[in-house]
C-alpha positions in Angstrom: 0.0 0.0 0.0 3.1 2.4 1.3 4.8 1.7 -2.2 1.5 2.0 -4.7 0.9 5.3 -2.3 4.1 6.8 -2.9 4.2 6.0 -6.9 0.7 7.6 -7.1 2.1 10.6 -5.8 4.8 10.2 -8.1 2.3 9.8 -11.2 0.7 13.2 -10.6 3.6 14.9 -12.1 5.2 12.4 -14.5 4.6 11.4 -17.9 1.9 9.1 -19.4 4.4 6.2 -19.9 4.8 6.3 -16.1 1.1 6.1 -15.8 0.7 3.4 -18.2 3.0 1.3 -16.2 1.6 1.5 -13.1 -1.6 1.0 -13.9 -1.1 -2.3 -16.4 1.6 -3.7 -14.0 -0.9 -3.5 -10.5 -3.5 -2.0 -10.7 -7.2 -4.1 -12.0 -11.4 -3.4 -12.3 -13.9 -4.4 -10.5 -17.4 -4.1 -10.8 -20.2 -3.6 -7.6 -23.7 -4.3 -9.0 -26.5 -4.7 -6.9 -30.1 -5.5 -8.3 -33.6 -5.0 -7.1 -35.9 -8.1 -6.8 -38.9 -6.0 -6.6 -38.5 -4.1 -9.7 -35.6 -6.1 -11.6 -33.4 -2.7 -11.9 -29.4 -2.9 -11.6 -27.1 -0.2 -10.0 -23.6 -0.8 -11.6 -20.2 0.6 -10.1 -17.1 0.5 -11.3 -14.2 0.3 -9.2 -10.3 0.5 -9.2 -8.4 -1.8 -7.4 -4.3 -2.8 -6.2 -5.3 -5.5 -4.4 -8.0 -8.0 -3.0 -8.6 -8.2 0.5 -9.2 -11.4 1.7 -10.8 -12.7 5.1 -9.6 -15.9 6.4 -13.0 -17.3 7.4 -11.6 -21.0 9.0 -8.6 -22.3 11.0 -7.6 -24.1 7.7 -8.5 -22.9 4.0 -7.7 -22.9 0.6 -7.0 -19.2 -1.3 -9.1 -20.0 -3.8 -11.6 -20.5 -1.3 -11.0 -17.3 0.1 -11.3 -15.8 -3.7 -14.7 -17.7 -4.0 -15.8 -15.9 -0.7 -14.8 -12.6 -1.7 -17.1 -12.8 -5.6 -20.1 -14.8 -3.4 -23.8 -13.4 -3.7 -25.2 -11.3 -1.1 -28.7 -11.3 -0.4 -29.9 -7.7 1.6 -32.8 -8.5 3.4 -33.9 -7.2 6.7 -32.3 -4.8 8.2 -29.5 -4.5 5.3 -32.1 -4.3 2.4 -31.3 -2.2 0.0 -32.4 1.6 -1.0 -33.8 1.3 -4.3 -33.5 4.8 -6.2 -36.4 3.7 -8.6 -38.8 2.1 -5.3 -38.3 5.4 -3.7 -38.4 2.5 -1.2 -35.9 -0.3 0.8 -36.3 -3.5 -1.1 -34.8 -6.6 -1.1 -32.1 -7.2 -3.5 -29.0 -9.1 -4.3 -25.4 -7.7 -4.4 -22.4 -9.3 -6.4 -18.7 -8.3 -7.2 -17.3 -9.0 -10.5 -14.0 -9.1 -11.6 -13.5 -7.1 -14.6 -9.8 -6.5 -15.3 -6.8 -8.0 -13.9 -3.3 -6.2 -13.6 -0.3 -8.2 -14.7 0.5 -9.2 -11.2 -2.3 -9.5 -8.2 -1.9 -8.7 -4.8 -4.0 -10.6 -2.6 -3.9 -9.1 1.1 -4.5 -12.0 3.7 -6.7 -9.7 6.9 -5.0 -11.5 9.7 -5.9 -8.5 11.7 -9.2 -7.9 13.0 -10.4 -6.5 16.1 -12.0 -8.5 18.4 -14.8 -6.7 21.3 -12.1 -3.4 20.4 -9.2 -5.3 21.3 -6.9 -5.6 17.9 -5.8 -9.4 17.1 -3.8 -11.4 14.8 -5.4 -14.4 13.3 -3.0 -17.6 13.0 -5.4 -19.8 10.5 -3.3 -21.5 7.9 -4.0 -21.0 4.4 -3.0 -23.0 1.4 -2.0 -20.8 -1.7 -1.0 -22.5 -4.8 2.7 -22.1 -7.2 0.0 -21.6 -10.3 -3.1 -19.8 -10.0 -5.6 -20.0 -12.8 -8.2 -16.6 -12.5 -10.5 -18.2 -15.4 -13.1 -19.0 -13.3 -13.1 -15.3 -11.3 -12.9 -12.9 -14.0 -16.6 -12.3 -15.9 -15.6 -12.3 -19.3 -19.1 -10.6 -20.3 -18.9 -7.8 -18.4 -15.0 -7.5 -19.0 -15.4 -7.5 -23.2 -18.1 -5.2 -23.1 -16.3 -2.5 -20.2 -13.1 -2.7 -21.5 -11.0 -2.5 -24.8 -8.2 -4.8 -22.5 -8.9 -8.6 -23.3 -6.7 -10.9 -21.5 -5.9 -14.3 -22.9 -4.1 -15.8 -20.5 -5.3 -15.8 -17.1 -2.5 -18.1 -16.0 -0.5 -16.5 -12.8 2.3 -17.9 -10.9 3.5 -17.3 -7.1 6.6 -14.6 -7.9 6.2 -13.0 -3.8 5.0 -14.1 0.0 5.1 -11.4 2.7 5.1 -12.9 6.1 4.3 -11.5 9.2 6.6 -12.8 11.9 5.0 -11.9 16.3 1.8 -13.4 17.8 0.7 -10.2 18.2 -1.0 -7.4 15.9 0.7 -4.4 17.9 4.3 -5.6 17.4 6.1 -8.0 15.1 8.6 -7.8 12.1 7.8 -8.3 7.8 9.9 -10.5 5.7 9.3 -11.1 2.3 10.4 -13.9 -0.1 10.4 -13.2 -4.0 10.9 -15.7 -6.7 13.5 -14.8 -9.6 11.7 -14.6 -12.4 15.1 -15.6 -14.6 15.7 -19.0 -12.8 12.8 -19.7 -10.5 15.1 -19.3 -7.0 13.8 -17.9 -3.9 15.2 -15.1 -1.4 14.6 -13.9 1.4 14.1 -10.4 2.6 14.9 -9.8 6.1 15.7 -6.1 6.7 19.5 -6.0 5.4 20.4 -9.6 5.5 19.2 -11.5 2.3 19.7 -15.2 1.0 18.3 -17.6 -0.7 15.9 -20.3 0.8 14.2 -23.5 -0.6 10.4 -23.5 -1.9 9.3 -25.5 1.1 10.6 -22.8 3.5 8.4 -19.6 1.4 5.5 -19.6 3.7 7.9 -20.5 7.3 7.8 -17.4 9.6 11.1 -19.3 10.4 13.5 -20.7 8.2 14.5 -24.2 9.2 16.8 -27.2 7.6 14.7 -29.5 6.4 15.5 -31.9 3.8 11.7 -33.0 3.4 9.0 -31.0 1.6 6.6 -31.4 4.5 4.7 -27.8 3.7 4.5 -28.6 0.2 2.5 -31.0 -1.3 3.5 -32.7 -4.3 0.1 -32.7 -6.7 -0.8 -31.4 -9.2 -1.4 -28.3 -7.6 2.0 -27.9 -5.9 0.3 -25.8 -2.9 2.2 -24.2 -0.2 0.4 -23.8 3.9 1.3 -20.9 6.0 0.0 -19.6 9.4 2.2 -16.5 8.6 1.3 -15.4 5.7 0.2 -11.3 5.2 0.4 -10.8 1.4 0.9 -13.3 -2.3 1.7 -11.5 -5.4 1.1 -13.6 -8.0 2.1 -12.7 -11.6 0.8 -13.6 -15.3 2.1 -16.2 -17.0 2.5 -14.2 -20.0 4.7 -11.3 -18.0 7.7 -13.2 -17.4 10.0 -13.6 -19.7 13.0 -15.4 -20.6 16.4 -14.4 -19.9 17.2 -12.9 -23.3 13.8 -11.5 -23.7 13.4 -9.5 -20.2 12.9 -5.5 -21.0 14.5 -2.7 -19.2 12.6 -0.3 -17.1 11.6 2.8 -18.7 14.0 5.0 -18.5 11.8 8.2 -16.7 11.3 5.3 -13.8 14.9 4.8 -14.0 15.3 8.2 -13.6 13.0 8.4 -10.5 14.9 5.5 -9.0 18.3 7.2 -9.8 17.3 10.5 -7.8 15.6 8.4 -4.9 18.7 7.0 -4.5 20.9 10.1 -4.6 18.3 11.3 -1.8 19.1 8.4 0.1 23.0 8.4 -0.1 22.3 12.1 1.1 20.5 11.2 4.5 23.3 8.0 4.8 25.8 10.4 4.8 23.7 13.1 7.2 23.2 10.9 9.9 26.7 9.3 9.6 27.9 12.6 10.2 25.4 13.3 13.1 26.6 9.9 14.8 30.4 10.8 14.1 29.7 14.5 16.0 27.5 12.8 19.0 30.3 10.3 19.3 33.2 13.1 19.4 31.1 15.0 21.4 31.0 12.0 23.9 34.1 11.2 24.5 35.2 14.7 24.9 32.5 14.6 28.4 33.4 11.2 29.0 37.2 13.1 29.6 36.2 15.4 31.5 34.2 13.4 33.7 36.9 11.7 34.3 38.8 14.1 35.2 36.1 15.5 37.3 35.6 12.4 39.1 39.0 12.2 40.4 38.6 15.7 42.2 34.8 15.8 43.0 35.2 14.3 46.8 36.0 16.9 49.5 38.8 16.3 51.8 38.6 18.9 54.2 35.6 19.0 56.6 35.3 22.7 56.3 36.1 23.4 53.0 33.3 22.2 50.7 30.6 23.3 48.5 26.6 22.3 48.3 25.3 21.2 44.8 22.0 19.9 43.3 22.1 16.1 42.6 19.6 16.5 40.0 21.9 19.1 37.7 24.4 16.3 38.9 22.7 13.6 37.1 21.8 15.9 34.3 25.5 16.4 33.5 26.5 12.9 33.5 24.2 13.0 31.0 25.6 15.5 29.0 23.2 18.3 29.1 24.7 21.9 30.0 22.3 23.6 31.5 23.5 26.3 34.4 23.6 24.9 38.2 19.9 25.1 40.2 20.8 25.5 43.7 18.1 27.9 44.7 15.7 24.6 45.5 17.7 23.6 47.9 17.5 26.8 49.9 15.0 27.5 53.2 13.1 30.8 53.8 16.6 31.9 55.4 18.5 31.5 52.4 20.3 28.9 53.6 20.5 25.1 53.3 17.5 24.0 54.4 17.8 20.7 56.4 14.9 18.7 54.4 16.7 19.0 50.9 19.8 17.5 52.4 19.4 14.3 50.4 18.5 16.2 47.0 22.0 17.8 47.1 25.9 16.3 47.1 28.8 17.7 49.0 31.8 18.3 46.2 35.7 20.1 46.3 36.5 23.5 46.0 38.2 22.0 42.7 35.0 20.6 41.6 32.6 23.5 42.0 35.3 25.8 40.4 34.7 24.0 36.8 31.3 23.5 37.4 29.9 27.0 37.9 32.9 28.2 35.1 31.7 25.9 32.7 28.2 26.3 33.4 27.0 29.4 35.7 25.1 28.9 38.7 22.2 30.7 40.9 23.5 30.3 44.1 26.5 29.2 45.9 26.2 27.2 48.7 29.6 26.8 50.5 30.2 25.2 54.2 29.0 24.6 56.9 28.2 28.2 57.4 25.5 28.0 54.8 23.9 24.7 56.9 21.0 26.7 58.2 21.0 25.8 61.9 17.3 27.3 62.7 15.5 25.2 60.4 17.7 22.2 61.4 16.7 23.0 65.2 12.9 22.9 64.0 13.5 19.5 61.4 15.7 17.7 64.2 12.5 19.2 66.9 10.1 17.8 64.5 11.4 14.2 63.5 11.5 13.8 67.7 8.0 14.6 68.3 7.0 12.1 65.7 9.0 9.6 67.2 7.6 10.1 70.3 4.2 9.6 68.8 4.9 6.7 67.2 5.9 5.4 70.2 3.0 6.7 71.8 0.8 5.2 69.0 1.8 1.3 69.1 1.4 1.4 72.7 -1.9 3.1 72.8 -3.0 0.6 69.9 -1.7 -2.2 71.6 -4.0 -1.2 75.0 -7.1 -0.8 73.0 -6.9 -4.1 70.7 -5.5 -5.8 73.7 -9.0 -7.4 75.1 -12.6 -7.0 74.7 -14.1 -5.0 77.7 -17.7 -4.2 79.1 -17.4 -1.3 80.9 -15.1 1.6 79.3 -15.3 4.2 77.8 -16.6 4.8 74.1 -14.5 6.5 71.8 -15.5 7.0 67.6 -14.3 4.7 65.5 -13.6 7.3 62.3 -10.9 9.1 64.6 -9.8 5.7 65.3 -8.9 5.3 61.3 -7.5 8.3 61.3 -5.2 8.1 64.5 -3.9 4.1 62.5 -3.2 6.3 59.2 -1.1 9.1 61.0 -3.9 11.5 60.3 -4.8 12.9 63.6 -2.7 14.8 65.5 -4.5 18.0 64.6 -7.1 16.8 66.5 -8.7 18.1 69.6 -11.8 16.0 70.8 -11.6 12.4 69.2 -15.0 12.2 69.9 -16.5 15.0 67.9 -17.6 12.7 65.1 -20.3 10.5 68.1 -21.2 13.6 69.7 -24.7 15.0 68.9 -25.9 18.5 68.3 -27.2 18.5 72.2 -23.6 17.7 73.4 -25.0 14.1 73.8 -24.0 10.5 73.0 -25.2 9.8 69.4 -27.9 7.1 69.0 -25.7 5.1 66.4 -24.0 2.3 68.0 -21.8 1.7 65.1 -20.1 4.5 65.4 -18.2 3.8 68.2 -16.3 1.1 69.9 -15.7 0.3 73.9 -12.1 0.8 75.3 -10.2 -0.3 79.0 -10.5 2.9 81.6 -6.2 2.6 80.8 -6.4 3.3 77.0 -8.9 6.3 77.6 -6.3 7.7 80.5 -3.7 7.4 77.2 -5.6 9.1 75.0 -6.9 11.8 77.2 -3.1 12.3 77.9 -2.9 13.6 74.6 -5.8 14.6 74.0 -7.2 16.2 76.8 -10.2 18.2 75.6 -12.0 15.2 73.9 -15.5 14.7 75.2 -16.1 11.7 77.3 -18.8 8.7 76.6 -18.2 6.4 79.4 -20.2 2.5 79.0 -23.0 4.0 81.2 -23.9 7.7 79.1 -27.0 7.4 77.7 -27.5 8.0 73.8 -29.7 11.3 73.6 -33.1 10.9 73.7 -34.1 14.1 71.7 -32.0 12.5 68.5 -33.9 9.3 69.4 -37.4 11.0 69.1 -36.4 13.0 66.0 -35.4 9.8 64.5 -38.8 8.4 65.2 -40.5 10.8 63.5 -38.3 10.8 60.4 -39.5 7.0 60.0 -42.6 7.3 60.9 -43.2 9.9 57.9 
C-alpha cells in the first residue's frame, strides 16, 4: 500500500508512460452491481483496485476459497435491504462483485488482523496458496469484453512474492518477504538488510528451518504451499515473465525516478553518519572530563566544601549543560535547608570551580556556614515529636486491641482510622464525630467502639479536651425521638 501510495504521488507529475506502467503492471477493475428483486433494476459501479482483500474465514483454508468468498452473492434483506432509487423504497435485493480487469500481477492481502470486542488481534489460520493460480473461473468475461478494450488471454499467474508476518501479536512484530527470480525460479529472502536464498518448502515458514523433506508442500498437481504467517501473495501472469534474453528494461523516466531516490538516500546515509560521528566526538570529549572531574569531585577537608544539586548532577552525566539550580535547595533563610539535604551532594573546592565556570550557577552554597542551623533546630525538633508519637501510637493501639471489655469508655471509630493512618494529631476531641448536636452521646452504636479505663487515661493524655462517653452515658433521647418521627413519615 506504502509503495503504490508513494508512486501515485509520483504519477501526478510524470509522464503518461509512467502512468501506463503503473496501472497495467498492479492496478485491475472491478465491478459492484446490486439488483432490485422488486423491480428487476441494476445499480452498476465500477471500481479501481491494487489488491484483493481477503478474510480468512476457518482455521484451515484454501486461497481460492477465500477468492470464492470474496465474488459470493449477497442477499440484503432485513435490516441490510437495500435503497432502491427507482422504489423510492428499501427493497430486497442481491449484491455481487465481479471481476473485470486483472493487472499483470495480483496482490492478494491476507486480513490476519481484526479487532475483536475493540481489542486488535492477529489471526493464525493456515491457508494453502497455490505455485500456479488459474483466475478463469473469477474474472466475468461478459462484463470484461463489453467495459473494456483490454482482453486478457491468459489468465494463468504464478506465485513470484509471500510477505510474512513474523510476532503473535498485531501491535508488534517484524515483515519479511520472499520473492521468486523470475530468470531462474530461486527464492530469497528479505529480512531487513540480510538477504539469502531459501528452498520452496521454506516460502510460507515465519522461520526458516533445515529440512531436507518437503513437509509444507505438497507434491500434486497443484503444488500448494500452507502458511499460518502469511500477510500478502503476489502472484504474476504467466505471460509477463519472460526469458532471460527477452526481459525489458525499465523505462527509462522510472529509472530516472529510482536514480534520484537514491541520490536522496545516499544524502541522509551520509547526514546521519555525520550526526553519529559529531554525538560520538562530542562523547568522548564529556566522558574526559568526567573523568577528570571524578577524580577531584570528593571533598577532603571538613570545612572546606561546596553544596550542589544532585539532579543538575545527574543531568551532567548525561551530557546536558544547563547552568547549576541550587536555589531549591535553599530555606526561607537562604540557607540550606535541612529537608533537601538528600537532594543535594557535598563536592571540592576544585570541583565546583569547573562547574559553575563551565556552566554558571544561581547560588553558591559553601560550608557549613551555609547549613541553616534554625531550620535544622525545628527539622531535628520535628522528627523527635514524631518519634515520640509513634511510640506513643503502638502502645496506645496495643492497650485498645488488647482485650474486649464491658465497661469503658466509648470513643469514635472514624478518629480511630485516622489516628492508625497518622492523620490525627491536629485533632482536639476524638469524639466530635459520636457527639450530637445536644452535646449528647449519638444514637448510632456503630459509630463507636468500647475501650479499658487505661487506654482512655492514654488518650486523654494527649488529647485532653476530647468529650467523654463512658459504658454508662446514655445515647440522647431528643435525637432518638427525631429519629422516630423521620420514620414514621
Amino acid at each position: 500500500k506504502l509503495l503504490i501510495s508513494h508512486l501515485e504521488e509520483c504519477e501526478e507529475q510524470d509522464s503518461n508512460l509512467f502512468k501506463n506502467f503503473l496501472h497495467s503492471e498492479y492496478r485491475g477493475k472491478m465491478q459492484y452491481k446490486i439488483h432490485c428483486c422488486k423491480c428487476g433494476k441494476d445499480s452498476l459501479r465500477q471500481d479501481q483496485f491494487y489488491e484483493i482483500e481477503l478474510n480468512l474465514t476457518q482455521k484451515k483454508i484454501d486461497l481460492e476459497d477465500c477468492i470464492r468468498n470474496y465474488l459470493k452473492i449477497e442477499n440484503l434483506t432485513g435490516e441490510n435491504r437495500y435503497s432502491c432509487s427507482n422504489c423510492s423504497s428499501l427493497q430486497d435485493a442481491i449484491r455481487s462483485i465481479s471481476l473485470v480487469e486483472l493487472p499483470e500481477v495480483i496482490s492478494f492481502q491476507l486480513m490476519r488482523f481484526i479487532f475483536d470486542r475493540g481489542e486488535k488481534k492477529k489471526l493464525h489460520h493456515t491457508i494453502d496458496f497455490p505455485l500456479h493460480l488459474d483466475m478463469r473461473p473469477y474474472i466475468n468475461h461478459t462484463i470484461s469484453n463489453e467495459l473494456t478494450n483490454r482482453q486478457r488471454i491468459d489468465f494463468h499467474y504464478e506465485l513470484s512474492a509471500v510477505v510474512i508476518h513474523c510476532g503473535n501479536e498485531a501491535h508488534g512484530g517484524h515483515y519479511v518477504t520472499s520473492i521468486k527470480n523470475e530468470r531462474d525460479g530461486k527464492w530469497w529472502r528479505f529480512d531487513d538488510k540480510e538477504v539469502r536464498q531459501i528452498e520452496l518448502i521454506n516460502i510460507g515458514d515465519e522461520k526458516l528451518t533445515s529440512r531436507s523433506t518437503p513437509s509444507k508442500v505438497q507434491r500434486d498437481k497443484f503444488h500448494k504451499v500452507s502458511s499460518s504467517s502469511a500477510y500478502t501473495l503476489l502472484y504474476t501472469a504467466k505471460s509477463r515473465i519472460l526469458p532471460e534474453a527477452e526481459l525489458i528494461q525499465p523505462p527509462f523516466h522510472i529509472m530516472q525516478i529510482v536514480t534520484q531516490s537514491n541520490l536522496k538516500f545516499k544524502e541522509k546515509i551520509q547526514e546521519h553518519n555525520k550526526l553519529i560521528e559529531d554525538l560520538t566526538n562530542e562523547l568522548e570529549v564529556h566522558k574526559h572530563q568526567y573523568n577528570e572531574i571524578l577524580e577531584t569531585i570528593y571533598p577532603n577537608d571538613k570545612q572546606n566544601y561546596y553544596w550542589i544539586s544532585t539532579d543538575w548532577l545527574e543531568n551532567w552525566v548525561q551530557g546536558k549543560k544547563d547552568p547549576i539550580v541550587n536555589i531549591d535547595l535553599l530555606c526561607e533563610h537562604e540557607k540550606l535547608c535541612p529537608n533537601q539535604v538528600e537532594s543535594a551532594k557535598k563536592i571540592s573546592k576544585i570541583a565546583w570551580e569547573y562547574f559553575k565556570n563551565s556552566f554558571g550557577f544561581d547560588k553558591e552554597i559553601f560550608g557549613p556556614n551555609n547549613e541553616c542551623q534554625i531550620c535544622a533546630a525545628d527539622f531535628y525538633y520535628s522528627e523527635l515529636q514524631k518519634k515520640e508519637f509513634n511510640k506513643y501510637k503502638e502502645r496506645l493501639l496495643s492497650l485498645i486491641h488488647s482485650h474486649k471489655v464491658k465497661d469503658g469508655f466509648w470513643i469514635s471509630k472514624s478518629w480511630l482510622r485516622d489516628f492508625k493512618k497518622g492523620n490525627s494529631q491536629n485533632i482536639t476531641d476524638i469524639n466530635e464525630s459520636i457527639s450530637c448536636l445536644h452535646k449528647q452521646l449519638l444514637p448510632d452504636h456503630l459509630s463507636r467502639m468500647l475501650i479499658s479505663n487505661e487506654a482512655w487515661s492514654q488518650i486523654t493524655s494527649y488529647y485532653p479536651q476530647s468529650t467523654t462517653f463512658n459504658s454508662k452515658s446514655s445515647e440522647c433521647n431528643l435525637c432518638i425521638q427525631e429519629r422516630r418521627e423521620q420514620n414514621n413519615k
